[in-house]
C-alpha positions as CSV (number, residue, x, y, z in Angstrom):
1,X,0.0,0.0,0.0
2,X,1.4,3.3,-0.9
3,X,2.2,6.1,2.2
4,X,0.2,8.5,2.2
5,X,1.2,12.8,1.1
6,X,2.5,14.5,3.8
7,X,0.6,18.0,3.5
8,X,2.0,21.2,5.7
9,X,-0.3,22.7,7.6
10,X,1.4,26.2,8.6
11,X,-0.8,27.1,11.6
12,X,1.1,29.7,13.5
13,X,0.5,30.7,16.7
14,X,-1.9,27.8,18.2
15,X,-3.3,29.3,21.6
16,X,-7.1,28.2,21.5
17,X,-8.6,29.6,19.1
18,X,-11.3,28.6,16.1
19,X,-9.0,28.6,13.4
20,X,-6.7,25.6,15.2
21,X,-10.2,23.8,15.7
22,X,-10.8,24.0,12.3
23,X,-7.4,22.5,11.2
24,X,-7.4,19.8,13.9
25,X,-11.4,18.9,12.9
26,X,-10.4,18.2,9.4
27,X,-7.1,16.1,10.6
28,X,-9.8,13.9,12.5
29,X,-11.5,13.7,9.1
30,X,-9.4,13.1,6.4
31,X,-8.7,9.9,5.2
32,X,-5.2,9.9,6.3
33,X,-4.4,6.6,4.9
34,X,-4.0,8.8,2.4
35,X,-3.1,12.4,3.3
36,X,-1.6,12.9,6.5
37,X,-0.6,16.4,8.2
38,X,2.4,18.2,9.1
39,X,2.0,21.1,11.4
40,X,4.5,24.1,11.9
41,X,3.6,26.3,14.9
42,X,5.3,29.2,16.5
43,X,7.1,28.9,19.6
44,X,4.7,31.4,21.2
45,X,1.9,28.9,21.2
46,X,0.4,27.8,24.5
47,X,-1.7,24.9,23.6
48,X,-0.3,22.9,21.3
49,X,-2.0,19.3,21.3
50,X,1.1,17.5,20.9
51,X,0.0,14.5,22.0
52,X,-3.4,13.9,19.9
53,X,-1.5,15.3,16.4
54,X,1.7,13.1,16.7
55,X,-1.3,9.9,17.6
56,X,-2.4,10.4,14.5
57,X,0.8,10.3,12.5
58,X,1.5,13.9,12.2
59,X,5.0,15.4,13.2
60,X,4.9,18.6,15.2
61,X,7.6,21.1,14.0
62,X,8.4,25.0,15.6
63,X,9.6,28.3,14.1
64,X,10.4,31.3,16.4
65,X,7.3,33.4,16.7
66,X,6.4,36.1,14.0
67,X,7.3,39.0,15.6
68,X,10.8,37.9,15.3
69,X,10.6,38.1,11.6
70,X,13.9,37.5,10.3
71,X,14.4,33.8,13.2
72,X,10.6,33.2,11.5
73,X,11.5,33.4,7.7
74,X,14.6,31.4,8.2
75,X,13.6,28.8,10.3
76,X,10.7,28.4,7.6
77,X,12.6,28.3,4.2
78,X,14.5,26.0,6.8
79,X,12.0,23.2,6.9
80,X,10.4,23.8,3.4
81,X,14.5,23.2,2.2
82,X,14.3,19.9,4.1
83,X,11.4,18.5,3.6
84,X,10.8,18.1,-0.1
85,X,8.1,15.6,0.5
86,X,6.4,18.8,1.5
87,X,4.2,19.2,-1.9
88,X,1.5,21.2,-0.6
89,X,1.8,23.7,2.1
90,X,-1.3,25.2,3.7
91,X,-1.3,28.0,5.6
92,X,-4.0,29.6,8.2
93,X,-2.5,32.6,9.5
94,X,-4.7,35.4,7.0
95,X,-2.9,38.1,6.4
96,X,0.2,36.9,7.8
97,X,0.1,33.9,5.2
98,X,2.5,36.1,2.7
99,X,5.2,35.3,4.9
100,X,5.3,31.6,5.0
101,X,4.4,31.4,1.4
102,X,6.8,33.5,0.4
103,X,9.3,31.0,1.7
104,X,7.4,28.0,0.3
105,X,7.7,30.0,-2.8
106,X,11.8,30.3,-2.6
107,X,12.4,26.7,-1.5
108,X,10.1,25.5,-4.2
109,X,6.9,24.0,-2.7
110,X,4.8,24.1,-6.1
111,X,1.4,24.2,-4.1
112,X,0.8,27.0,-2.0
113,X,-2.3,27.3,0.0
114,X,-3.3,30.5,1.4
115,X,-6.4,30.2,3.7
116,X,-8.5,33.4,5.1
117,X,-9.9,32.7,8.4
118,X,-10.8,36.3,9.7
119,X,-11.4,39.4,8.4
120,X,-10.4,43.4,10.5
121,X,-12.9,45.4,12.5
122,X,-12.8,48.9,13.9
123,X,-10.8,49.5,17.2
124,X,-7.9,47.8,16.2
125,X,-6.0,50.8,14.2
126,X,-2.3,49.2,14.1
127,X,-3.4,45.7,13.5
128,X,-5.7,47.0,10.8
129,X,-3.1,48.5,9.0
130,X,-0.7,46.0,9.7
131,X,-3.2,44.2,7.6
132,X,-3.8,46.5,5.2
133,X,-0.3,46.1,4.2
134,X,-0.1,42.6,3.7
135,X,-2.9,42.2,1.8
136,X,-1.4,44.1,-1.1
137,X,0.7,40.9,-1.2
138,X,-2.2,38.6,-0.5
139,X,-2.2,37.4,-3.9
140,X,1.6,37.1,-4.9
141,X,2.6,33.6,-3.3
142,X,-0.6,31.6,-3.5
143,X,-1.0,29.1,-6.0
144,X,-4.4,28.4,-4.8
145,X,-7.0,30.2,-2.0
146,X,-9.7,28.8,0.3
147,X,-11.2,31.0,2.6
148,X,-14.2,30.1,5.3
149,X,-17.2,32.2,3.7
150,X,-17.5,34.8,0.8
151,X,-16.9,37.6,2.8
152,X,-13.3,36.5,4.2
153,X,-12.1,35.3,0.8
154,X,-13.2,39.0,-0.7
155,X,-11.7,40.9,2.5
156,X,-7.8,38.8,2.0
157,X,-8.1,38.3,-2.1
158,X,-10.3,40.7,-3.0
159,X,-13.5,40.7,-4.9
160,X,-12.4,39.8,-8.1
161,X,-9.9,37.2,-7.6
162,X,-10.9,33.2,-7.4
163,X,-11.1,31.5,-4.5
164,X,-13.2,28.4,-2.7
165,X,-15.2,28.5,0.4
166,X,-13.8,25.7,2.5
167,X,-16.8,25.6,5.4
168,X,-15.7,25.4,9.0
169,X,-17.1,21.9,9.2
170,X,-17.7,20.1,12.5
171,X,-19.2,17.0,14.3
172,X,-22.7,17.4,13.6
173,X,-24.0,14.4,16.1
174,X,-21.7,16.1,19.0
175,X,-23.7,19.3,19.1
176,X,-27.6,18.5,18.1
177,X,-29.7,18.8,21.2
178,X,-30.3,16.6,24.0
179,X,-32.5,16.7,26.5
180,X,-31.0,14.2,28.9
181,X,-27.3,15.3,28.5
182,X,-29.0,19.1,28.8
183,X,-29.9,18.3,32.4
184,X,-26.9,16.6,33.2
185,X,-24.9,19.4,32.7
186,X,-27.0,22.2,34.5
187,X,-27.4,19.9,36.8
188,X,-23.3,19.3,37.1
189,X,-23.1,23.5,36.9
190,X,-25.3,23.7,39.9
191,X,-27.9,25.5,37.5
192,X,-31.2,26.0,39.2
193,X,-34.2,25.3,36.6
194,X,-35.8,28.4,36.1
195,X,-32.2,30.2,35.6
196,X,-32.2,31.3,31.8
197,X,-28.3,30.6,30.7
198,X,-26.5,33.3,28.1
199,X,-23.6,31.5,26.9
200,X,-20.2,32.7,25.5
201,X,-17.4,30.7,23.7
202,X,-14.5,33.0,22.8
203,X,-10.8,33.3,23.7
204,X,-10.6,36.5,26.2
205,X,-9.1,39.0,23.6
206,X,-10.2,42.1,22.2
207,X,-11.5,40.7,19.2
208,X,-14.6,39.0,20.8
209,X,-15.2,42.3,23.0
210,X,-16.1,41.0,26.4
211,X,-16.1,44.1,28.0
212,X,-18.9,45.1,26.0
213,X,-20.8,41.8,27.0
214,X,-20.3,42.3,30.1
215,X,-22.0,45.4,30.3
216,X,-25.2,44.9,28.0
217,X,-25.5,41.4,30.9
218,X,-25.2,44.1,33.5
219,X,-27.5,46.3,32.6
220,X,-30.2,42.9,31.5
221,X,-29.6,41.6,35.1
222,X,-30.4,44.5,36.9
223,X,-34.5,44.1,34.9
224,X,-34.1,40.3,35.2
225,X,-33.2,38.4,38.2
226,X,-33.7,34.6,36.3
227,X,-30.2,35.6,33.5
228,X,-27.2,33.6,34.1
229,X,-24.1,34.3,31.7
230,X,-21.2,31.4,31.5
231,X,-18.3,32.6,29.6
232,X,-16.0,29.7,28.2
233,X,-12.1,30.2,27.1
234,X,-9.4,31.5,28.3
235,X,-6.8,34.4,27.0
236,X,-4.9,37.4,28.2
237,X,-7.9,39.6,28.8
238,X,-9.3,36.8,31.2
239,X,-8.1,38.5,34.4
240,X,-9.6,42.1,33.4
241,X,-13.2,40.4,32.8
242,X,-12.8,38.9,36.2
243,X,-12.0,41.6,37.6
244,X,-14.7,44.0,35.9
245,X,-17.5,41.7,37.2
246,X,-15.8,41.7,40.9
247,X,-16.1,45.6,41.0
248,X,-19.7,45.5,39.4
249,X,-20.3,42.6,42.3
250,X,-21.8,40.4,39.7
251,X,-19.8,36.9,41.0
252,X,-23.4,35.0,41.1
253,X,-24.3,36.0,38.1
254,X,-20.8,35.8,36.0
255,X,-19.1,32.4,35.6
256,X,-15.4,31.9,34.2
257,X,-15.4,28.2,32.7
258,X,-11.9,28.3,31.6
259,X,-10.9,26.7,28.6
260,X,-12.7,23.3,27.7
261,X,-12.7,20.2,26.0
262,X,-16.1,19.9,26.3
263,X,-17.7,22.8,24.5
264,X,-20.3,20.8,23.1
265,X,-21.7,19.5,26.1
266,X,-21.9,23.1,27.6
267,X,-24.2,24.5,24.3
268,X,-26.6,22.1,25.9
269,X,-26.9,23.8,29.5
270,X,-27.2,27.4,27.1
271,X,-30.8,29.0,26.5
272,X,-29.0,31.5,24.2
273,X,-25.7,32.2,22.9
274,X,-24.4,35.6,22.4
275,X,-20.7,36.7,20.4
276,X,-20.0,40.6,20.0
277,X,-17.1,40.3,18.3
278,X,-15.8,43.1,16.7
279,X,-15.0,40.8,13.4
280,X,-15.2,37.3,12.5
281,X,-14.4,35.1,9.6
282,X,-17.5,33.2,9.3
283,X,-17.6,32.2,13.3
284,X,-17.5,28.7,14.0
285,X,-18.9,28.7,17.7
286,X,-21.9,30.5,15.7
287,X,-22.7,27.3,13.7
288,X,-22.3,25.1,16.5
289,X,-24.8,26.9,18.7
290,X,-27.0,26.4,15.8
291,X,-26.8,22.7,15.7
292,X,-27.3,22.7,19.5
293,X,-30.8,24.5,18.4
294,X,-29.7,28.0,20.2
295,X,-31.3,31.4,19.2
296,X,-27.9,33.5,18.5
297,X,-27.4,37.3,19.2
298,X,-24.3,37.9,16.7
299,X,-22.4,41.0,16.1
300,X,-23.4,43.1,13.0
301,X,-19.8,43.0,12.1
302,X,-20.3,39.2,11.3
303,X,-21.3,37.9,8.5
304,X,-24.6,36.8,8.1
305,X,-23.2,33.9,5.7
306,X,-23.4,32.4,9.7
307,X,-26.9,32.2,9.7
308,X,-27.9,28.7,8.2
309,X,-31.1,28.3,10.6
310,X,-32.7,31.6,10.7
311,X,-32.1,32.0,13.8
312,X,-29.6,34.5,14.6
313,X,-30.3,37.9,15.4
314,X,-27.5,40.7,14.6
315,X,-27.0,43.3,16.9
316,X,-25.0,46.9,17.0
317,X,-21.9,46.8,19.0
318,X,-21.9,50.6,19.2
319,X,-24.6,50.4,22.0
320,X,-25.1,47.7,25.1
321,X,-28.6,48.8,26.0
322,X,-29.5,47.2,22.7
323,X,-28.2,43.6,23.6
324,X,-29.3,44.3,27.0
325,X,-32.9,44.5,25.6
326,X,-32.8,41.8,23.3
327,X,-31.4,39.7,26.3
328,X,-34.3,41.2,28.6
329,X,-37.0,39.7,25.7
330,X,-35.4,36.5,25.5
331,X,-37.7,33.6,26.0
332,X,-35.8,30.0,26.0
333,X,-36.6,27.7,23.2
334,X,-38.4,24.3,24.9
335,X,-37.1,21.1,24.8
336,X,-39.0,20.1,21.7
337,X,-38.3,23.1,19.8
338,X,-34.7,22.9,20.3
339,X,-34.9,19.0,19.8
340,X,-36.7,20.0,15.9
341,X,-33.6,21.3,14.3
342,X,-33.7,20.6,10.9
343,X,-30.4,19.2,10.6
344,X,-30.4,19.4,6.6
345,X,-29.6,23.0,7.2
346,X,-25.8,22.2,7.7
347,X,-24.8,19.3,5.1
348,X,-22.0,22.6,4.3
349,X,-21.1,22.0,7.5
350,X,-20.5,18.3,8.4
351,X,-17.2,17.6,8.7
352,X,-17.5,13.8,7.4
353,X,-18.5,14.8,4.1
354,X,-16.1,18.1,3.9
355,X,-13.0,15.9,5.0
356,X,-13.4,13.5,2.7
357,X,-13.5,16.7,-0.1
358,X,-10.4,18.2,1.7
359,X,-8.8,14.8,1.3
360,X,-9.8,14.3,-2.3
361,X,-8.6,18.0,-3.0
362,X,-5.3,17.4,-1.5
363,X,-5.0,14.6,-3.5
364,X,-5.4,16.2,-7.1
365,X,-3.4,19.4,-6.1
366,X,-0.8,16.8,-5.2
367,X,-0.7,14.8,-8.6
368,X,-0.9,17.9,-10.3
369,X,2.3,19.1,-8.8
370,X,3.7,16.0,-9.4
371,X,3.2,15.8,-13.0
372,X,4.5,18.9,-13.6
C-alpha cells in the first residue's frame, strides 16, 4: 500500500482559538491513509496538542514566533528546504500567510495554499493597518485560495480574484440537542431550573469584546433576576473580565469556565448564545450553537453567511442597551423546539462529508504538482 502525502499545515500561533479547531477537525477527518498532516507552529503557542496530532501520524515542528521576523522566515525556508516531501503547504495565518508562502515559494513548494480565516474590524487601528499592508501581497505567493465564507475570501483576495469557500465543518451528532445530557450538565453547573443561561465561547481578547458583553449582561440583570451568563475560554484579557465583574459585584451571576474540551456539552446547559465580536471570519462557535438549536445574538460585524437556521439575530456593537434588551426579551426555546432542528440546514457544514473533499482535493493538487 502506498504512504500517504505529507501536507503542511502552517498554523502559526496555536493558543485556543477557532482557526486551530478547524485544522485539527479536518485532521480527525481526512482519510489519512491517504493524506496525512504536518503542522509548523510558532514557539509562542500555548496549547499545542502534541499529544493527539503526533497519535495520529503527524509530526509537530516549531519556528520562532512572528514578531521575530527575520528567526521566523529562516527557520521556515528552513524546513520547506528539508522537507521536499512537503508538496502542498497550507497555511492559516490570513494576512500573515504572505510570509510563509513567500518561503514555500523560494524553496520551491509548487502548491501554495493561502487560507482566510478572519477578516479586521474597527478599534484595532495598528493591527488593521498592519493588515492592510499585507494584503497588497495577499495574492503574490498563493498558487491556490480557500477562505471560510464569501466575505473572508473578498476581505484577504479581493473581490475579483478566485477562490473556494472551505466551510468550518464540525461533528454534527456532537452538538444537536439533548435533553437528557442538557440536564446533566446544568445539573453538574449547579444550575437552578428556572435560571435562563446566556452562553459565551470566545478566547478573552479584544476581538470578541467582552467588556462590551459584560456590560449589555449588566445592565439585562439588573431588569431580570432569572439571567445567568457562562463565559468559556481562556486568553490574556481573562483577568480584566474577572476583575470588571468583581467591582460590578456580579460573581453570582458571572461564571469563568476556563478553557474546555467539552464545549459541546456546555451549548446544551445554554438557552442563548451571544458573540460581540468586533470581526469574525465566518464564526465557527456560531454554527455550532446552531446545531445545538440556540437562538444567537451575533455582532453586526459578522457575516450573516453564519446564519444557516434563521435564527440568529444581529445586533449593534456601538450600544449595550440594545443587547441588553434583546437579552431582557429573551424567551428559551423548549425542549422540543430545540430537539426540531432541521439538521439538513448544515450538510455545508459536516465535517464527514467536507474531510473527505479536503482529502480528495489534496490529493489532485498533489498529482498535479507532481506531474509537472
Amino acid at each position: 500500500m502506498a504512504e500517504p502525502i505529507r501536507v503542511c499545515e502552517f498554523v502559526g500561533n496555536m493558543n485556543g482559538g477557532g482557526v486551530e479547531a478547524v485544522v485539527m477537525n479536518y485532521y480527525r477527518h481526512v482519510d489519512r491513509t491517504k493524506v496525512q498532516f504536518d503542522f509548523i507552529v510558532t514557539e509562542s503557542s500555548t496549547l499545542v496538542p502534541r499529544e493527539e496530532m503526533e497519535s495520529l501520524g503527524a509530526r509537530v515542528f516549531t519556528v520562532p514566533a512572528y514578531t521575530n521576523l527575520p528567526a521566523f522566515q529562516k527557520a521556515a525556508y528552513d524546513l520547506f528546504r528539508e522537507h521536499t516531501e512537503w508538496k502542498i503547504v497550507h497555511a492559516h495565518m490570513n494576512a500573515l500567510n504572505v510570509f510563509p508562502l513567500k518561503e514555500a515559494a523560494k524553496a520551491g513548494v509548487p502548491v501554495r495554499i493561502s487560507h482566510s480565516h478572519s477578516t479586521a474590524g474597527k478599534g484595532e487601528t495598528v493591527k488593521n493597518a498592519a493588515k492592510a499592508i499585507l494584503k497588497t501581497q495577499a495574492n503574490r505567493w498563493p498558487t491556490e485560495r480557500f477562505a471560510c465564507s464569501r466575505f473572508a475570501g473578498e476581505w484577504l483576495f479581493g473581490k475579483g480574484t478566485p477562490f473556494e469557500v472551505v466551510y468550518n465543518a464540525i461533528d454534527l451528532n456532537r452538538f444537536f440537542f439533548s435533553a437528557p445530557a442538557r440536564a446533566k450538565v446544568r445539573a453538574g453547573l449547579g444550575l437552578v431550573g428556572g435560571q435562563v443561561v446566556i452562553g459565551h465561547v470566545g478566547r478573552f481578547m479584544p476581538q470578541k469584546n467582552h467588556r462590551f458583553l459584560l456590560d449589555a449582561f449588566s445592565r439585562a440583570a439588573q431588569r431580570r433576576d432569572d439571567l445567568v451568563l457562562l463565559c468559556v475560554g481562556s486568553g490574556e484579557a481573562e483577568a480584566l473580565a474577572e476583575s470588571w465583574v468583581r467591582e460590578h459585584g456580579l460573581q453570582a451571576k458571572v461564571r469563568f469556565l476556563g478553557q474546555r474540551d467539552d464545549v459541546n456539552r456546555l451549548y446544551q446547559a445554554f438557552d442563548v448564545f451571544a458573540l460581540p465580536s468586533l470581526y469574525e471570519g465566518l464564526c465557527l462557535v456560531g454554527v455550532e450553537a446552531q446545531a445545538a438549536g440556540l437562538p444567537c445574538l451575533l455582532s453586526d460585524r459578522i457575516t450573516r453567511e453564519v446564519d444557516v437556521t434563521g435564527t440568529c439575530e444581529f445586533l449593534p456593537i456601538n450600544d449595550p442597551k440594545v443587547w441588553a434588551d434583546a437579552l431582557c426579551a429573551l424567551e428559551p426555546k423548549t425542549d422540543v423546539e430545540r430537539s426540531a432542528t432541521d439538521r439538513s440546514d448544515f450538510a455545508n457544514y459536516d465535517i464527514v462529508k467536507q474531510g473527505q473533499w479536503l482529502t480528495d482535493k489534496y490529493l489532485r493538487l498533489y498529482e498535479g504538482a507532481t506531474e509537472q
